[in-house]
C-alpha positions in Angstrom: -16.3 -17.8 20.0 -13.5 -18.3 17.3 -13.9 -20.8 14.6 -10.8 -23.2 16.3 -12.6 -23.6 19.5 -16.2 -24.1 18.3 -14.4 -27.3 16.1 -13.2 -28.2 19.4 -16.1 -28.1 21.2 -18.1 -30.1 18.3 -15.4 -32.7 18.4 -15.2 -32.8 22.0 -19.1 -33.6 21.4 -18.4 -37.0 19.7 -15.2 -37.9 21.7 -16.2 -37.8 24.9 -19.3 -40.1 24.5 -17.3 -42.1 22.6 -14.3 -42.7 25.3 -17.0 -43.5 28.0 -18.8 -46.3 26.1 -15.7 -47.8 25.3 -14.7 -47.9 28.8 -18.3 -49.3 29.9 -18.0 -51.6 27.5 -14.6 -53.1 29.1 -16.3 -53.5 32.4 -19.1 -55.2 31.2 -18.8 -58.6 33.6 -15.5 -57.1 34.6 -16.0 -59.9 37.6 -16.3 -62.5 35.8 -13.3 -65.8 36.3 -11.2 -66.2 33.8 -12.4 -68.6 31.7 -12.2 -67.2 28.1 -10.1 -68.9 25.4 -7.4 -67.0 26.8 -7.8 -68.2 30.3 -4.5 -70.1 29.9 -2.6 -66.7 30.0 -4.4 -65.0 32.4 -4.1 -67.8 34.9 -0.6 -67.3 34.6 -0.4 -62.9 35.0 -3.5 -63.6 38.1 -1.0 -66.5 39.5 2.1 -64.4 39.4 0.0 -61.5 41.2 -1.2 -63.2 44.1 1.9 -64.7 44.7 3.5 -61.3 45.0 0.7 -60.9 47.2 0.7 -63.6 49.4 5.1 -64.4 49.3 6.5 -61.1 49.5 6.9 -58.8 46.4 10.0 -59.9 45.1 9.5 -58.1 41.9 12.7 -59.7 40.1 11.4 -63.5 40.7 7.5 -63.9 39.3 6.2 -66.8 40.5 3.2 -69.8 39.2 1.5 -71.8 40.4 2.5 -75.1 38.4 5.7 -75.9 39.7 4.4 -78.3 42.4 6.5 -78.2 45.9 9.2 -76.1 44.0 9.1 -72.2 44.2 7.9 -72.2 40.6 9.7 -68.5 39.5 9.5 -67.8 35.9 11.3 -66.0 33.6 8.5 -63.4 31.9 8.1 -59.8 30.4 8.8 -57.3 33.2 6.0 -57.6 35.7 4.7 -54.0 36.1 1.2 -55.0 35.8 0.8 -58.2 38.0 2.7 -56.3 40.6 0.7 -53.1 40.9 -2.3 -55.5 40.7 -1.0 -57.3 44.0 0.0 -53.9 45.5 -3.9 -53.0 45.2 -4.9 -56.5 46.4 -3.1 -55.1 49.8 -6.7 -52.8 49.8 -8.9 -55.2 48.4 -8.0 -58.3 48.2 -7.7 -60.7 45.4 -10.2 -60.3 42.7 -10.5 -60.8 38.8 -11.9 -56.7 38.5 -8.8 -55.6 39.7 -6.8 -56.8 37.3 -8.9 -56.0 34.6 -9.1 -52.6 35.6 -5.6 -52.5 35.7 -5.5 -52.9 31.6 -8.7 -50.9 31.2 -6.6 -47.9 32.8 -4.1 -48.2 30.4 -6.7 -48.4 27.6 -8.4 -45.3 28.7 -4.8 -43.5 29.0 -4.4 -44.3 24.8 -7.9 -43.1 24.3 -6.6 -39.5 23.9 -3.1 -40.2 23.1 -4.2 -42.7 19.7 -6.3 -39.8 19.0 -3.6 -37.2 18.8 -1.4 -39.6 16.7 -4.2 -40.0 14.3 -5.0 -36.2 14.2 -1.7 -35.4 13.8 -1.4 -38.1 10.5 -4.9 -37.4 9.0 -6.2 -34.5 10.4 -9.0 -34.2 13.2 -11.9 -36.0 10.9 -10.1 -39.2 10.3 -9.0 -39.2 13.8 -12.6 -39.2 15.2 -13.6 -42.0 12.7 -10.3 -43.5 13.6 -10.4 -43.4 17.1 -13.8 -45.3 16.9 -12.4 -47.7 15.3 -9.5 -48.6 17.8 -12.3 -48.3 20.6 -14.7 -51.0 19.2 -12.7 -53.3 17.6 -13.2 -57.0 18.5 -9.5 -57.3 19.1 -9.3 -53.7 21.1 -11.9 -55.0 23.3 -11.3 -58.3 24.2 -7.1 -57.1 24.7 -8.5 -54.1 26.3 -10.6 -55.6 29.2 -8.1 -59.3 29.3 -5.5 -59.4 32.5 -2.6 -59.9 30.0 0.8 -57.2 29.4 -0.3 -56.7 25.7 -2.9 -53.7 25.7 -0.6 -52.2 28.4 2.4 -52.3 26.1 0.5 -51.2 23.3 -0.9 -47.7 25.3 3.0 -47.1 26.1 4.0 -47.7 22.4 1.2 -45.4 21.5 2.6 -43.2 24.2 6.1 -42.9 23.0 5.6 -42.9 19.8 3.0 -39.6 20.3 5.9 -37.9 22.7 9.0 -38.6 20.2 6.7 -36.8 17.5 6.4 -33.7 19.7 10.1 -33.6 20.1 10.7 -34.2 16.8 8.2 -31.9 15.5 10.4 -28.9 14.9 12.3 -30.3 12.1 8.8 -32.0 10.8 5.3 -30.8 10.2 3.4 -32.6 12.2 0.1 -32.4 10.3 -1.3 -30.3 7.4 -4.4 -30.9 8.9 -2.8 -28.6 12.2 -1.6 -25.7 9.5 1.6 -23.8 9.7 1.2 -22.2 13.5 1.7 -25.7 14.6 4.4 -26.2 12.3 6.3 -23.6 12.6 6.0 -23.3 16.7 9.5 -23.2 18.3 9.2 -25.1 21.2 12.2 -24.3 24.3 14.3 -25.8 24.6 13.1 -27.0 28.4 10.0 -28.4 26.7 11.9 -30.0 23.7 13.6 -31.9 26.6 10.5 -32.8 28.9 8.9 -34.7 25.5 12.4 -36.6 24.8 12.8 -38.2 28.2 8.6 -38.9 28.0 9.4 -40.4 24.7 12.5 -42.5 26.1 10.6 -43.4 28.9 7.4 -44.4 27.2 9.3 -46.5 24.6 11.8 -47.9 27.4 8.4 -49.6 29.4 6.7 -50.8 26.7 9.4 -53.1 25.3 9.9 -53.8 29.0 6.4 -55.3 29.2 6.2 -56.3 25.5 9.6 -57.0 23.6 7.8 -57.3 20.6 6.6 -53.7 21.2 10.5 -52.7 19.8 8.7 -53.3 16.5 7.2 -49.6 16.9 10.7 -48.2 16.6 9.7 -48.6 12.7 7.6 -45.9 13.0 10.0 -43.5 13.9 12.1 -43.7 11.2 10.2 -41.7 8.5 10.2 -38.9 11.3 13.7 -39.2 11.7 14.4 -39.1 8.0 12.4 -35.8 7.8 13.8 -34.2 10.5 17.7 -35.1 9.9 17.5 -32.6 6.7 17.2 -29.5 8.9 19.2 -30.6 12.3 22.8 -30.6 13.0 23.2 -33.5 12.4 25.9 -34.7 14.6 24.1 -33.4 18.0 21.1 -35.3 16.3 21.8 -38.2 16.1 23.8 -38.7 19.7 19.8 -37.4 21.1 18.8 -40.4 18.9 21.7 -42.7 20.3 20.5 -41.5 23.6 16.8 -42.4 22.9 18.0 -45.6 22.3 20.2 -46.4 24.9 17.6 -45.3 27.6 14.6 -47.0 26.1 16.7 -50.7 25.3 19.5 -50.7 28.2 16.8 -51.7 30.8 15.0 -54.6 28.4 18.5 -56.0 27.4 19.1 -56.3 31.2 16.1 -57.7 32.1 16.1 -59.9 29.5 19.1 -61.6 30.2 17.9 -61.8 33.9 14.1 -63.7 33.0 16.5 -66.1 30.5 18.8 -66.4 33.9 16.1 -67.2 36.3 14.5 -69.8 33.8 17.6 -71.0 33.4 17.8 -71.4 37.1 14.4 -72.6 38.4 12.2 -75.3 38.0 10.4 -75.4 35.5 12.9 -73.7 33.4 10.3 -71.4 31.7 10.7 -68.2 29.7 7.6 -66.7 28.5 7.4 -66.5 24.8 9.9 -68.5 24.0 10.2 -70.6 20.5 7.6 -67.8 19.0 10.3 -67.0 16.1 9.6 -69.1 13.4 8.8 -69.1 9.7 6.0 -71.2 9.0 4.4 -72.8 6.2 1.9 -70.5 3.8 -1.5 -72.1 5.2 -0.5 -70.7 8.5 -0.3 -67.4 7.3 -3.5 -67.4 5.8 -5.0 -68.6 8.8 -3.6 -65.8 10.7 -4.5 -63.2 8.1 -8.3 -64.8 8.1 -8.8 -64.4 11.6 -7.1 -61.1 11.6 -9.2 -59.8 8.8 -12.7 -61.2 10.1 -13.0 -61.7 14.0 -10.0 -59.4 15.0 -10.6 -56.2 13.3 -13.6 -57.2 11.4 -14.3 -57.2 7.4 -15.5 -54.1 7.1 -12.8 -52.2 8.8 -9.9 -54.4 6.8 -11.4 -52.8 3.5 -12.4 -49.7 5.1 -8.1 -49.6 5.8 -7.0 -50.8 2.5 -9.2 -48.3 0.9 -7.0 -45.6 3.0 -3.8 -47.1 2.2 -4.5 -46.3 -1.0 -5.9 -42.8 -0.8 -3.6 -41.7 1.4 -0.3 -42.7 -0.9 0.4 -38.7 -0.8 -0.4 -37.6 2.3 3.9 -38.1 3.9 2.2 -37.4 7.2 0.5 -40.3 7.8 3.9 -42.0 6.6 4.8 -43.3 10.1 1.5 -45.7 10.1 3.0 -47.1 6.8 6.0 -47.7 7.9 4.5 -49.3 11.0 2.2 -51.6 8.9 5.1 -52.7 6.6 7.2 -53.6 10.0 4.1 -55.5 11.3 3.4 -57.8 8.3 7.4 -58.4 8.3 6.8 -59.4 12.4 4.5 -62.0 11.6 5.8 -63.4 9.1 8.9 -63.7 11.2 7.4 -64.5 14.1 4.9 -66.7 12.9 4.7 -69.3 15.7 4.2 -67.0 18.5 1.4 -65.0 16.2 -0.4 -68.2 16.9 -1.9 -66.4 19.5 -4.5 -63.4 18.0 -2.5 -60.3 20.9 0.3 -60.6 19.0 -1.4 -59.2 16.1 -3.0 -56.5 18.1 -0.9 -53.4 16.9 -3.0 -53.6 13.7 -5.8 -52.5 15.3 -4.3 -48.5 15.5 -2.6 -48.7 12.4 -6.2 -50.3 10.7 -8.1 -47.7 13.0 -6.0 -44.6 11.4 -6.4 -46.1 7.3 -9.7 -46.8 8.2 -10.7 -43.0 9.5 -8.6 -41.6 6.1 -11.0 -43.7 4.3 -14.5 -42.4 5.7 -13.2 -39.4 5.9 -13.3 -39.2 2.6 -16.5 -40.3 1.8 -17.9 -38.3 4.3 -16.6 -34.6 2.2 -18.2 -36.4 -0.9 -22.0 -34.8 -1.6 -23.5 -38.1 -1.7 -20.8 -40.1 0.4 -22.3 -39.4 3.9 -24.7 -42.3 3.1 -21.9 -44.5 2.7 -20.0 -43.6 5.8 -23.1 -44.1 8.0 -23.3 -47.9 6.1 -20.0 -48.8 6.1 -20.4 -47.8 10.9 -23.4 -49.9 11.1 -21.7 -52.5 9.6 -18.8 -52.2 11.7 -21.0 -51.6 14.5 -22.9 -55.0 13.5 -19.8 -57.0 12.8 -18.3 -56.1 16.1 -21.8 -56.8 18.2 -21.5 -60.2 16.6 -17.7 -61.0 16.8 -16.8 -60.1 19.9 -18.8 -62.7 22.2 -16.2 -65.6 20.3 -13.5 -64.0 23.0 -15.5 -64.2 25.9 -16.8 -68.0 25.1 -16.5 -70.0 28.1 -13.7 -72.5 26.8 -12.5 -72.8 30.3 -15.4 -73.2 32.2 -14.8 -76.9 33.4 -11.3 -76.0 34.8 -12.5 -73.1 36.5 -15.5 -75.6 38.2 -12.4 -78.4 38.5 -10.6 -75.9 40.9 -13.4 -75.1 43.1 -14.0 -78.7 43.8 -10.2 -78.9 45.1 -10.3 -76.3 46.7 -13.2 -77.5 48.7 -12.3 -81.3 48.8 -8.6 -80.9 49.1 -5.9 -79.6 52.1 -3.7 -76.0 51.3 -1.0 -78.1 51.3 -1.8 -80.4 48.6 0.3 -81.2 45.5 -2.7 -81.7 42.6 -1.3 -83.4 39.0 -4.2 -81.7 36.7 -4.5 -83.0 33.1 -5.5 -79.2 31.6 -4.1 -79.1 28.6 -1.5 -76.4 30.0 -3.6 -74.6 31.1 -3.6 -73.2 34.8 -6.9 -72.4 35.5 -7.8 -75.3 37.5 -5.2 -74.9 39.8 -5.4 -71.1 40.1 -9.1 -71.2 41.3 -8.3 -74.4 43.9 -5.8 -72.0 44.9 -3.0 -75.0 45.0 0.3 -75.7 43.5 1.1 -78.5 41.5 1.6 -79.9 37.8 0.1 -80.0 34.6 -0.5 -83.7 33.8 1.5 -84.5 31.3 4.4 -82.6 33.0 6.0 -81.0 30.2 5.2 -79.6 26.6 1.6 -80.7 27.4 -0.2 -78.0 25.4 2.4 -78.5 22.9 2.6 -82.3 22.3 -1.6 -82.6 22.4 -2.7 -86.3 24.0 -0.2 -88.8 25.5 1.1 -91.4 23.1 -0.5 -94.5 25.6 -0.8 -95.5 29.2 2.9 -96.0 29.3 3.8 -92.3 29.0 1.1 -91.5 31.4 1.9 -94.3 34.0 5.2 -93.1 33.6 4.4 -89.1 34.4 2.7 -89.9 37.3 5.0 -91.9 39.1 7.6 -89.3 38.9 5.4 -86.5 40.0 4.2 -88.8 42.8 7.5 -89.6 44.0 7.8 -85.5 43.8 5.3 -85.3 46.0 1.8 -85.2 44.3 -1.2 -86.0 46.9 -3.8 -85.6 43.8 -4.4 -86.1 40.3 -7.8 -84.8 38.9 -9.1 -84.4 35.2 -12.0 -82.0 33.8 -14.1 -82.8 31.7 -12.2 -81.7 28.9 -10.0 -84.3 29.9 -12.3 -87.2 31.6 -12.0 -89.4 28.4 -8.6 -90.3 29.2 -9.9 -92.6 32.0 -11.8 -95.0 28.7 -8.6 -94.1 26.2 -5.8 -95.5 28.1 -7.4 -98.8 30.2 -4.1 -99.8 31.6 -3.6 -96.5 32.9 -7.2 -96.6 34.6 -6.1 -99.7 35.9 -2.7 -97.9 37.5 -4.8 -95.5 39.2 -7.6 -98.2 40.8 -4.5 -100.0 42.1 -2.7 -96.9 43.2 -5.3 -94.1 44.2 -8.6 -93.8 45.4 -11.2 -91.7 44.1 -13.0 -88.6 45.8 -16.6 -87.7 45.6 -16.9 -85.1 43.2 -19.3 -83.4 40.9 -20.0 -85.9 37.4 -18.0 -83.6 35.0 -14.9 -84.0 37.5 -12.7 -86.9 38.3 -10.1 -86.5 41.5 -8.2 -89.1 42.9 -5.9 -89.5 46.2 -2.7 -90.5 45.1 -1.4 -93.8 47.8 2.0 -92.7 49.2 
C-alpha cells in the first residue's frame, strides 16, 4: 500500500465517524413541533409548505397562514426547500421530520465538500480538526437540523465556492498541502467546463435561497487575482462575466418578482426586509458576544484568532480571509437583520478552517498534543452545554394555543392571535387569520392602551374574524388594558379552554 492511500485510509478513519455523529445528532427529536426560539421562522417555511401542499404548488406565489380570509402570498427567498418539502408530503404527509430532514440533507452534502475547501487551504490535518469544528458547533447544529433556507444556502455557497476553485485551479495552486501533481494537473478542457457550470450553478441557488449568500463572491476574488497573472486575460474575464451573469440573472429576477407580489398582496410582506441598517456600537457588541460564546463557542473564537495569525503566510488559505473580512463588513452593514443569530452563520466555516490551522499546529509540536486534546474537550464541553439554549421551548404555549383551536374551533374560522408575530399558534390550529396587533406587532412590542387594541379588533372583525385567543405569553393583556376586557365581555363570549389559554367568539 503506498504512503498516499494509507493517509487516506487513516483519515477516512476519523471522517467517517465523524460525519455520522453529526448527522445523528441533527435528528435527535427530529419530530419534535416547532417551538424553539426560532419557531417564528419556521412557522412561516412549515406554513408556506403545506400550503403548496394543500392549494396547488404554485411555486411563484408562497403562501402564510396570517393573512386571514385573504390568499396571504408573500414575497420570500426562492422557495426550493418548502416546495420539495410539500412535494414529499405528497408520500407522507405533513410532518416536522420532513422538513428537517430536508436541511439535514443539505448539511450532510457540505460535510465532504467544507472538508475539501479546508484541505485544499490548510492541508488535510487542519481540515479534519476543521471539519469537526463546522460539524459541532452550537450554531452549525441548531441551523443544521432548523426548517429555515439558511444552512441550505450555506452547503450551496460551500458548494460553489469548492467547484469555482477547481476550475480555477490551473492558474492557481490549490494547496501546498496537495504538492505540485495537483498543481500542475491540466485538466481538459471538457472537465474545466463541467466545474464552471457546477460553480455557476451552485453560486446561482444559493443567492437564490439566501441573497445574503452573494457575500461569498468575496472569496473568489483572491483566486481570481492569482489566476489572472497566467490567463489570457480577455477570454478570462468574459468566463468570469459569464459566472456572473448565470449565477445573479435568476436572483435579480426573482427578486424583483417577491418585491412585486408583496407589493401586490395582502399583507404586503417581503421577507427580510428593513435588515440593512447601521446600528449603534452596543448592538454590535451584542452580536459579537453571542457570536463569540453561544454561536461558535469561546474556545473555538480563540482557537480561530490564534489561526488568523499563524496562518498570515500561508496565500492559500487567503480566500477564508477574504471571506472573514466581507463578513464583519456584512454585519456591520446589515446590522438590523443580524439581529437574528443565522445570519451570522457563515462564520462558523470560516472559524472552523482558522480554528483547524491553529490545532494543527499544536498538534506537530512535541508537547502540543496535550493541548490540542484540551482545547476539543473544551469545545466538546462548551458545545454539550450551549447548544440546549436553541432548542428551549420559547414557544411552547403557542404551539399548546393552536391545538386548543384546532379542537374547539371550525376549519373555517378566522382566529385574531395576540403571538407576538409569531405564527405558531395558528400553524398548529391549522387556521388562517391575524396576528393581534395586525401589523409591526413583533416590532412595536405591547399596544400603547385599550384604544389601539379596541381599535384592531374591530377592523379585523369587520374583516371577518370569528375568534380572538391569547397564550399565556399574552394572557396579561386581559388585567393591562381593563377597558379592552370590558370590549370583549360586551362583544364576545368566551370558550372553555385549558387555564394558560384564553379564546373568545367574536359576536357578528
Amino acid at each position: 500500500m503506498s504512503q498516499q492511500n494509507f493517509s487516506a485510509r487513516r483519515a477516512a478513519y476519523f471522517l467517517v465517524p465523524m460525519m455520522l455523529a453529526a448527522l445523528v445528532v441533527r435528528l435527535i427529536q427530529i419530530d419534535q413541533p416547532f417551538i424553539d426560539p426560532w419557531s417564528w421562522r419556521q412557522s412561516d417555511v412549515a406554513a408556506i409548505a403545506r400550503n403548496y401542499f394543500e392549494n396547488g404548488f404554485h411555486f411563484a406565489y408562497p403562501q402564510i397562514d396570517w393573512a386571514g380570509s385573504e390568499a396571504g402570498f408573500v414575497g420570500t427567498e426562492f422557495p426550493i426547500l418548502p416546495f420539495i418539502t410539500a412535494l414529499i408530503y405528497q408520500l407522507f404527509g405533513v410532518h416536522e421530520w420532513i422538513g428537517r430532514l430536508s436541511t439535514i440533507f443539505f448539511f450532510a452534502l457540505s460535510l465532504p465538500i467544507f472538508f475539501a475547501l479546508a484541505r485544499r487551504a490548510a492541508g488535510k490535518d487542519a481540515a479534519i480538526f476543521a471539519l469537526l469544528f463546522y460539524s459541532f458547533a452550537p450554531l452549525s447544529i441548531a441551523t443544521g437540523r432548523s426548517f429555515m433556507p439558511d444552512l441550505p444556502s450555506l452547503s450551496l455557497s460551500l458548494a460553489a465556492f469548492y467547484f469555482f476553485w477547481r476550475w480555477i485551479e490551473p492558474g492557481v495552486i490549490p494547496s501546498e498541502a496537495e504538492g505540485s501533481r495537483r498543481a500542475n494537473r491540466k485538466h481538459p478542457e471538457q472537465e474545466k467546463a463541467t466545474w464552471f457550470l457546477l460553480a455557476a450553478v451552485a453560486l446561482a441557488l444559493s443567492i437564490l435561497i439566501k441573497a445574503t449568500s452573494a457575500v461569498i463572491g468575496v472569496a473568489f476574488l483572491p483566486l481570481v487575482i492569482a489566476a489572472a497573472r497566467n490567463r489570457p486575460r480577455p477570454r478570462f474575464f468574459l468566463m468570469l462575466l459569464l459566472l456572473a451573469v448565470i449565477a445573479l440573472a435568476p436572483s435579480a429576477w426573482w427578486y424583483w418578482h417577491a418585491h412585486e407580489v408583496a407589493n401586490q398582496f395582502y399583507p404586503h410582506h417581503f421577507f427580510g426586509a428593513g435588515g440593512v441598517q447601521i446600528m449603534n456600537l452596543a448592538w454590535y457588541r451584542h452580536i459579537l458576544w453571542l457570536t463569540g460564546t453561544s454561536s461558535l463557542t469561546p474556545i473555538l473564537l480563540l482557537l480561530a484568532l490564534f489561526g488568523v495569525f499563524l496562518s498570515r503566510a500561508n496565500r492559500w488559505i487567503a480566500p477564508f480571509r477574504w471571506w472573514l473580512a466581507a463578513m464583519i463588513a456584512f454585519v456591520i452593514v446589515v446590522g438590523y437583520g443580524n439581529r437574528h443569530p443565522w445570519y451570522q452563520l457563515p462564520f462558523v466555516p470560516i472559524a472552523a478552517v482558522f480554528a483547524g490551522v491553529a490545532l494543527d499546529f499544536f498538534a506537530r509540536k512535541t508537547k502540543g498534543r496535550l493541548a490540542v486534546a484540551s482545547a476539543l474537550i473544551l469545545f466538546g464541553a462548551f458545545s454539550i452545554l450551549l447548544t440546549p439554549r436553541f432548542f428551549s421551548p420559547a414557544a411552547r404555549s403557542l404551539y399548546a394555543l393552536g391545538l386548543e383551536l384546532k379542537q374547539r374551533t371550525s376549519p373555517a374560522a378566522l382566529i385574531v392571535i395576540a403571538d407576538d408575530g409569531d405564527p405558531t399558534a395558528l400553524y398548529y390550529a391549522h387556521r388562517k387569520g391575524w396576528h393581534f396587533l395586525e401589523r409591526n406587532g413583533i416590532y412595536d412590542g405591547n399596544p400603547s392602551d385599550s384604544a389601539q387594541l379596541i381599535r384592531d379588533l374591530e377592523i379585523l372583525r369587520s374583516r371577518g374574524a370569528t375568534h380572538l385567543a391569547f397564550s399565556a405569553g399574552t394572557r396579561w393583556w386581559l388585567e393591562y388594558y381593563p377597558e379592552f376586557t370590558a370590549h370583549l365581555i360586551n362583544n364576545a363570549a368566551q370558550l372553555p379552554a385549558t387555564p394558560d389559554c384564553r379564546i373568545y367568539q367574536l359576536n357578528q
